[in-house]
N, C-alpha and C positions, 0 to 999 in steps of 0.2 A: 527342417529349416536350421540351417548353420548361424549362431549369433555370436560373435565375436566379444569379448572380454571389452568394457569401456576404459576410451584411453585416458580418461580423468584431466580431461582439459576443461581451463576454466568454466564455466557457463558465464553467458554475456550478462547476465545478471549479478554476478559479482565484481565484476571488473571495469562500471562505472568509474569516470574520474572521482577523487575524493574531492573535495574546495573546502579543507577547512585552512584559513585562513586569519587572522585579528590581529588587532594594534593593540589590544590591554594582555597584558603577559598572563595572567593567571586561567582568562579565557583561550588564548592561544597555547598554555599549555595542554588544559587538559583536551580541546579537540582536537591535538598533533595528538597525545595517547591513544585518545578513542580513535582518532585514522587509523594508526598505528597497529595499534590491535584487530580494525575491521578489516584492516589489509591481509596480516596474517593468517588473518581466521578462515578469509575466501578460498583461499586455495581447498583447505582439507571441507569445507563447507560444498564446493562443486565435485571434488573426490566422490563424496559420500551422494551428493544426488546421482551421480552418475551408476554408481554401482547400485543403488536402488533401483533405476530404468532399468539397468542389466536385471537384476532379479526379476522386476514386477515381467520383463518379458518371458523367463526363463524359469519360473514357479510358477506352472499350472493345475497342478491336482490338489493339493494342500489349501482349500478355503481359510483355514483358521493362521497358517504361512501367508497370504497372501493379505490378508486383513493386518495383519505385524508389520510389513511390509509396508502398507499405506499407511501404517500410523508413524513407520520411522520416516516416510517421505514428509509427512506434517507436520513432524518435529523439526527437521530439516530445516524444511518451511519456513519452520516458527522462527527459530534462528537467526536463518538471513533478515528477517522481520526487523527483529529487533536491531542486530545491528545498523540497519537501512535507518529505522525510527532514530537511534542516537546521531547518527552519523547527521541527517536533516538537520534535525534537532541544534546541533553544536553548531548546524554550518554557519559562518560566519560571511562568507565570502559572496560578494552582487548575484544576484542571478544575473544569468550570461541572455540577455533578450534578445530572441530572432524572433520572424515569423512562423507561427506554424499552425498546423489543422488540429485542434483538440480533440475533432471526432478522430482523425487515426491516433494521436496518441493514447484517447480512450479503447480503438479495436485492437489497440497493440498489446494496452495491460490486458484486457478481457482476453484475449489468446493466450497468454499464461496463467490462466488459474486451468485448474482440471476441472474434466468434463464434467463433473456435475455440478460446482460452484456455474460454469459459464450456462448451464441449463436454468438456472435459479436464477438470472438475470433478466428483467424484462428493458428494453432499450425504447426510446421516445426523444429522438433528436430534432433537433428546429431545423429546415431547410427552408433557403440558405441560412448558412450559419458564415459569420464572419472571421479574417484570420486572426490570431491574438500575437501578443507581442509575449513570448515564454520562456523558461530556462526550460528546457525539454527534461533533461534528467529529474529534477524539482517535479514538475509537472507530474512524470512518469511517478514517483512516490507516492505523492498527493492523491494522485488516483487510485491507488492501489491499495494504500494503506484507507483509503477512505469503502474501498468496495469488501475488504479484510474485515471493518470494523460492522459495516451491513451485515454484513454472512454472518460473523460471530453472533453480533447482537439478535437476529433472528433465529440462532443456532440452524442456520440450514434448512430451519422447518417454515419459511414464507418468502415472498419471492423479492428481491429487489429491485426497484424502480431506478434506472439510470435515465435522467432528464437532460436537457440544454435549452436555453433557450435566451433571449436577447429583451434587457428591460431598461429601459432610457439607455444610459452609456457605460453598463455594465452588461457582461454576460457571465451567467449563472449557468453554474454544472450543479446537480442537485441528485444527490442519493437518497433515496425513501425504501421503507422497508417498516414491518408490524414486527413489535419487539415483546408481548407478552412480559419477560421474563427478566424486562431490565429495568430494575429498581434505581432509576434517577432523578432524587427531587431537584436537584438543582442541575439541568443541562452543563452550566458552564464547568462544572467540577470536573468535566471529563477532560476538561483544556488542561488543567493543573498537571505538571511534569510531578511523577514517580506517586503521587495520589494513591491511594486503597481505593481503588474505584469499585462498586460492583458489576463491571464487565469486564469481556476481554480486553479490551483498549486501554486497560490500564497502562499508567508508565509512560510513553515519551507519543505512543503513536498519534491521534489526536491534534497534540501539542504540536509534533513536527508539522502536521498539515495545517494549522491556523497559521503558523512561522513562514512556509511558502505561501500562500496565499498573501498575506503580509508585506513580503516581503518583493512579492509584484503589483503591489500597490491595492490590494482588495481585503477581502472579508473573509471568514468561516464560521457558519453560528451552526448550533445544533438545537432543535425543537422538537419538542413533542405536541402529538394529541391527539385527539381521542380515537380506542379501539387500540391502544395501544400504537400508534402510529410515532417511528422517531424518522424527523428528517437532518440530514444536514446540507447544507450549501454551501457554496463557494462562489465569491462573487469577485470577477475579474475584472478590470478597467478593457472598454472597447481601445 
C-alpha cells in the first residue's frame, strides 16, 4: 500500500471563525492577543496532526512507536483544547442564532473523538426533539469540551451518559458519567477561570461552557451523587 506524505493543510477544526470582539479596551485587547496567538498557533497545530495520521498509518511493528505516537496525537489534542477553551472563554461577541438540530451537532462532535473515547459513550436522545435557536460554532465547543471533561473525569475507565430531553420551555442536554477519583466538595469551583482545580477541567474549559450556555440565554450546573455519580447540564431556552 502506497501512502503519500501529508500535505499539512489546515484541519477544519482549527480554522473556525474567531468573534472576539468588545467595547471596554482592556477586554478587547487582550482577546485580539489571545485571537491572535490562536490563529498563529493553528496552522503548525494541523501541521503536526497531520503528520501523526501519516505515522499512526505507516508505523506498524513497533508497539511501544505506536503508543508515543498516540500520546503525541493527545497532546495535540490537548492543545487545540486549550486554545478553543480561552478563545470561548474571551469571546465577547453575540452568538450568531440560527436554527439547528442539536442532535447532529451532537453526532458531529462524537465523530471526532477516536475510536475508543466514541466506544465509552452511551447515547439516550428524546424523539421528537425540537429545533433550538444556536450559535453552531459555541454549541460545537460546549459540547465537546463538555464530553472532554466526562472522559477525563471518569479517566476512561466508566462509560458516559449523553441525554436530551425537553422540560417545560427549556431543553436539557445532560452529560453523566461515575467519577471515583474526582475530589470536589464544592461542584461550582470547577466554573472558576484558572482555579487549581483537582481535575483535568482545570483552567478556562468549564468556565467557557457556562459562558456559552449564558450567553444563549440558559444555564450550566454541575452535580454530584451518590456512587460517585457527577452530572453536568445544560439547559437552553425552547
Amino acid at each position: 500500500m502506497n501512502i503519500s506524505a501529508p500535505d499539512c493543510q489546515p484541519s477544519s477544526r482549527y480554522t473556525n471563525p474567531l468573534l472576539l470582539t468588545e467595547t471596554d479596551t482592556r477586554t478587547g485587547d487582550t482577546a485580539a492577543i489571545v485571537g491572535q496567538v490562536a490563529h498563529e498557533l493553528r496552522q503548525p497545530l494541523s501541521a503536526m496532526e497531520a503528520i501523526v495520521y501519516y505515522l499512526q498509518l505507516t508505523v506498524t511493528d513497533d508497539p511501544r512507536t505506536r503508543l508515543q505516537i498516540e500520546k503525541l496525537r493527545q497532546l495535540i489534542e490537548q492543545s487545540g483544547s486549550i486554545l478553543s477553551d480561552a478563545i470561548h472563554f474571551l469571546q465577547a461577541a453575540p452568538a450568531r442564532l440560527e436554527r439547528h438540530d442539536l442532535h447532529e451537532a451532537l453526532a458531529e462532535c462524537l465523530s471526532r473523538l477516536a475510536t475508543l473515547d466514541q466506544n465509552a459513550i452511551a447515547i439516550d436522545l428524546a424523539d421528537p426533539f425540537p429545533l433550538l435557536n444556536f450559535d453552531l460554532t459555541q454549541i460545537h465547543h460546549l459540547i465537546s469540551t463538555a464530553l472532554r471533561f466526562c472522559l477525563r473525569a471518569s479517566r476512561r475507565a466508566h462509560a458516559v451518559e449523553v441525554s436530551t430531553y425537553v422540560e417545560g420551555a427549556s431543553a436539557i442536554l445532560r452529560f453523566a458519567t461515575t467519577a471515583p477519583h474526582l475530589d470536589i466538595p464544592c461542584p461550582e469551583d470547577l466554573f472558576t477561570p484558572f482555579a487549581d482545580h483537582p481535575a483535568a477541567a482545570a483552567g478556562l474549559g468549564l468556565a467557557s461552557v457556562r459562558r456559552i450556555a449564558e450567553a444563549h440565554g440558559g444555564t450550566c450546573q454541575l452535580s454530584t451523587g451518590p456512587d460517585d455519580q457527577v452530572s453536568l447540564s445544560v439547559e437552553l431556552p425552547l
